[in-house]
N, C-alpha and C positions, 0 to 999 in steps of 0.2 A: 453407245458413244453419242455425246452431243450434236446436233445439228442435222439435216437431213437427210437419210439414205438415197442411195438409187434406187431405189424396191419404193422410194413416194412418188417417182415420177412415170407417171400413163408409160406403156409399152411404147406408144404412139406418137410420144413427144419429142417433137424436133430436137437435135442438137444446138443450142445456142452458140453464136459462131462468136470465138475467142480471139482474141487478140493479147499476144503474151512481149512485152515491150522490154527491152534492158539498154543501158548505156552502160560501157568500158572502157575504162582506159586503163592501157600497161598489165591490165591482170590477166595475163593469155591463158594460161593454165586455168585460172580457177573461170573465166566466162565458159571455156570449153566444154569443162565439168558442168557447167550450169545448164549450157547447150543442149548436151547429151541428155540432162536430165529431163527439157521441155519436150525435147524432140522426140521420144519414148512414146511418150503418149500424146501427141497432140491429133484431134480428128483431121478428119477429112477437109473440114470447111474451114480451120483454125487456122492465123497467121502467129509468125515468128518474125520480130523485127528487131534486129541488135545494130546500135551508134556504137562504130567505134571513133572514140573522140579525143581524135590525133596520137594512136598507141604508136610508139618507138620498141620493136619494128611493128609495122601496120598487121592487126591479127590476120588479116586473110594470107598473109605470106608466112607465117608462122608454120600451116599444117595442121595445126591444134585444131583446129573448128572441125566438128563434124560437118558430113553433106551436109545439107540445110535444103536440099528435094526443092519442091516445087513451092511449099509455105514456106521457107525460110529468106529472110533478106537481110542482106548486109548493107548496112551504108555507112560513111566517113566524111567525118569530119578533119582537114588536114592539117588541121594545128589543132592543140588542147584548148578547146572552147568554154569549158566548163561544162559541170554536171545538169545545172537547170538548162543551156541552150544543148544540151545534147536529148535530155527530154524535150525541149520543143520542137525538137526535129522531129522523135517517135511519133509526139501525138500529131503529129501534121499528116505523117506516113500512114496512119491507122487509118484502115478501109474505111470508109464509109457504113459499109454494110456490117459491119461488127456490132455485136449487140454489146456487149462486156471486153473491158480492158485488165488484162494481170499486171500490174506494176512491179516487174521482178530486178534486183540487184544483181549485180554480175559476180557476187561473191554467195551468192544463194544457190542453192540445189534444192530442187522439186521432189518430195519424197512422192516412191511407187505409190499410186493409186490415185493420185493429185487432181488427174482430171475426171475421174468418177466421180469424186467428191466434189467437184463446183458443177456437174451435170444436178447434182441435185440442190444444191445449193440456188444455182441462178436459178432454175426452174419449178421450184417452191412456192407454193400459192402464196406465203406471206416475204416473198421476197422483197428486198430493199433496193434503193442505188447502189450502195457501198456496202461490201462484204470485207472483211477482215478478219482474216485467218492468222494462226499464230504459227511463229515460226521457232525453232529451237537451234540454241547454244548446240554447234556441234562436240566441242570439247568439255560441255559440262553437262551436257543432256539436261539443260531445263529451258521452261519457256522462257522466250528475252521479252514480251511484253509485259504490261499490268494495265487491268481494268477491273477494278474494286468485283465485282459481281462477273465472271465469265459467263458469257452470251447474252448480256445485255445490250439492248437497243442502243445505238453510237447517236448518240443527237448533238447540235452546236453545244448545249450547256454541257454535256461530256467533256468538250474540248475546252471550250473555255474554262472549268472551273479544275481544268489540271489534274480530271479523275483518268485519264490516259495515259502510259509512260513505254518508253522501250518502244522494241521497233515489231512491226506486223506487216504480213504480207497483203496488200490491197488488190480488191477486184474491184471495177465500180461501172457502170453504165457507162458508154461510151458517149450518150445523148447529153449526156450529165457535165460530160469536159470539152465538147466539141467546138467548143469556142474561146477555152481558155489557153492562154499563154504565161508562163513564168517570166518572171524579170529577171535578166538574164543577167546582169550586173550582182543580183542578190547571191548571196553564198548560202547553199542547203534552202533551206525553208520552204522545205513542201507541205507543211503544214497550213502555206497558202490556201492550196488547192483543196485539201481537207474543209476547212472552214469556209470557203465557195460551194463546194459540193453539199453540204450538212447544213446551209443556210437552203439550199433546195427542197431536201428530203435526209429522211432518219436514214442510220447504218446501221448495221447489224455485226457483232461478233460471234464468228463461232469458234468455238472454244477446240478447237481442233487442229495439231501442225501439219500444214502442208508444204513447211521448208526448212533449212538446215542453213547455217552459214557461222561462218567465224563469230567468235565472241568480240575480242578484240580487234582495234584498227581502225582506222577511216571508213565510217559504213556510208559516203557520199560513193557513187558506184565511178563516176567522171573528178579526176583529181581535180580541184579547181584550175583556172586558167593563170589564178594569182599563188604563186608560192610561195608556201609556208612563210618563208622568212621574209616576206612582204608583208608587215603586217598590218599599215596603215591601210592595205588596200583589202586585205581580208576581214579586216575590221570592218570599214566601209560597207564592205558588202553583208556584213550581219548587224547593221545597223540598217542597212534598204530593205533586211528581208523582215527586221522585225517594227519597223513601219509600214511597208504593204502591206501583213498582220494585221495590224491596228485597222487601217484605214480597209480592207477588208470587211471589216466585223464595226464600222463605223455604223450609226451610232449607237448600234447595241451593245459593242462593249462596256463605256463607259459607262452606261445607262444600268444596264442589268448585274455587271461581272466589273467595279469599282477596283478591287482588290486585282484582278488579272490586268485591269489596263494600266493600273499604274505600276506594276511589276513590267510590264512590257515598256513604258512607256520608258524609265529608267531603267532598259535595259538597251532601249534604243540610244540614248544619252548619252552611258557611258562606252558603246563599244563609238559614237561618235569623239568624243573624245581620246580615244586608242586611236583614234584614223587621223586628232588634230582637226578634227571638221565644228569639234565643241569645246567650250573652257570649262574648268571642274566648278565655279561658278554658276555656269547656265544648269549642270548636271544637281547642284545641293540647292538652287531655288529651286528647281523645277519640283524636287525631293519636298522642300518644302511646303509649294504649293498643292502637291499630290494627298501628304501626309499630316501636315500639321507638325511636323517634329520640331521638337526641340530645341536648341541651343546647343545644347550637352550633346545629344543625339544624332544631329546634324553631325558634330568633330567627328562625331567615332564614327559617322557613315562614309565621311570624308578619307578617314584611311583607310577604310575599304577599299573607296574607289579610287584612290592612288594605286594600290597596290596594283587592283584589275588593269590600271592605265600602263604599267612598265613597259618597259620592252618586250614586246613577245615573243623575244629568246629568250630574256634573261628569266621572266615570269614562268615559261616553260622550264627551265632549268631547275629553280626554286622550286616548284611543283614537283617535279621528279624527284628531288633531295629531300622532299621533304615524307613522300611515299617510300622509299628506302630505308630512313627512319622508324617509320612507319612500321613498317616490314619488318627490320630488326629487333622494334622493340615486342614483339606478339609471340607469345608462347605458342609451340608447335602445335598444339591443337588447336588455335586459333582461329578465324577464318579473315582471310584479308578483306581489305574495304572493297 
């Protein structure tokens, strides 16, 4: 099996003290299940620190949670804060003294053996900052990431040039994040933190699962604070998260990875426009300052980004109708999109 055994590290080698972090909201049942699974095997010196972030009823009165002993810690948040300030609470909470941080989802489950496998992993002479392990589709049994080559070195240009996709379970040095904080106004975008981290030192994939969770659904673990049907403000916030991105990875982006920042850059644009913060004007000059397009090209990029602009119920609506179709029209052996 790929990556490193327990059988490479000395008899004699210390336990790396872990730190296994998750935020919740509303998912009682499945954080529980997640619970149960950290709290199996966690060492001696390992912490447990779960945000619950404003659940309606609050999990600790539920029952659901297992003990959580003397590692385990609950904290709350008493309104829905959002997914990024409910991580900025975790990383605030994480000991000091912790070597490595697990970045776990509250819809994930730790497969048996999970902490064997990062005893050798972290402790590996050619270990890394950032370890990233693969996690699997519980309903369809395959892996939910992609990285062209499995267990290849995770470097910026990895990320930047879009060779990474789907979701993995992250460990990373705790020395590596112990200063950073999420914008807390941005929606999702921990891809931040990735692109901070990987601008320090390389990552490592190993090619191994060490978690389960839902296929489908909201994989943000804290609902946002903005709902759904708010969408100038959900917009908003995925237009802050895909310019702290940029300006992140400033001025290397632009300079090295041409193609990714102007993809980013009009995508910061138009979800400004979805928020009313931009006119579809500012969004086809900017297009055409980035790209050189056309005339012609320009029109038909123009309908695109109307379409993207709709209402974000109506746009949802239209996507679903259109996936149904979709559906209908595919011969039984088919495979859906």
């Amino acid at each position: 099996m790929p990556g490193h055994a327990q059988d490479d590290v000395p008899d004699d080698a210390p336990w790396m003290r872990l730190a296994v972090i998750t935020p919740a909201h509303n998912r009682h049942e499945l954080t529980a299940r997640s619970a149960v699974s950290v709290l199996a095997e966690l060492r001696p010196t390992d912490d447990y620190i779960v945000v619950d972030d404003g659940s309606r009823p609050p999990l600790e009165s539920t029952g659901l949670l297992p003990d959580m002993g003397l590692q385990g810690r609950l904290l709350r948040h008493e309104t829905n804060r959002g997914v990024l300030a409910a991580r900025n609470t975790l990383l605030r909470a994480v000991p000091q003294d912790a070597e490595w941080v697990l970045m776990l989802d509250s819809d994930d489950r730790l497969l048996p053996g999970w902490r064997v496998l990062l005893d050798g992993e972290m402790a590996a002479p050619d270990s890394v900052g950032l370890l990233w392990f693969d996690r699997i589709k519980e309903d369809e049994g395959t892996v939910d990431g992609f990285i062209p080559v499995p267990g290849q070195a995770i470097t910026l240009d990895t990320l930047c040039s879009g060779r990474v996709r789907g979701n993995f379970i992250p460990v990373v040095r705790r020395s590596l994040i112990e200063d950073f904080a999420f914008d807390e106004r941005a929606w999702g975008w921990e891809g931040v933190l990735w692109a901070r981290v990987l601008a320090k030192t390389d990552g490592r994939h190993v090619p191994v699962p060490i978690a389960t969770g839902p296929t489908n659904g909201v994989r943000a673990d804290s609902a946002s604070a903005v709902d759904a049907n708010h969408a100038p403000e959900r917009a908003r916030g995925l237009a802050i998260g895909a310019e702290e991105y940029i300006e992140t990875l400033s001025p290397l982006l632009p300079i090295h990875y041409p193609d990714h920042y102007r993809d980013m850059r009009l995508t910061a644009l138009t979800w400004r426009v979805i928020a009313g913060d931009a006119s579809m004007a500012q969004v086809v000059q900017a297009r055409a300052d980035l790209t050189g397009a056309t005339r012609a090209q320009q029109v038909r990029w123009l309908s695109l980004v109307a379409a993207a602009a709709l209402p974000y119920g109506i746009r949802r609506s239209l996507l679903a109708r259109r996936s149904r179709a979709r559906a209908g029209s595919q011969t039984p052996s088919g495979e859906g999109d």
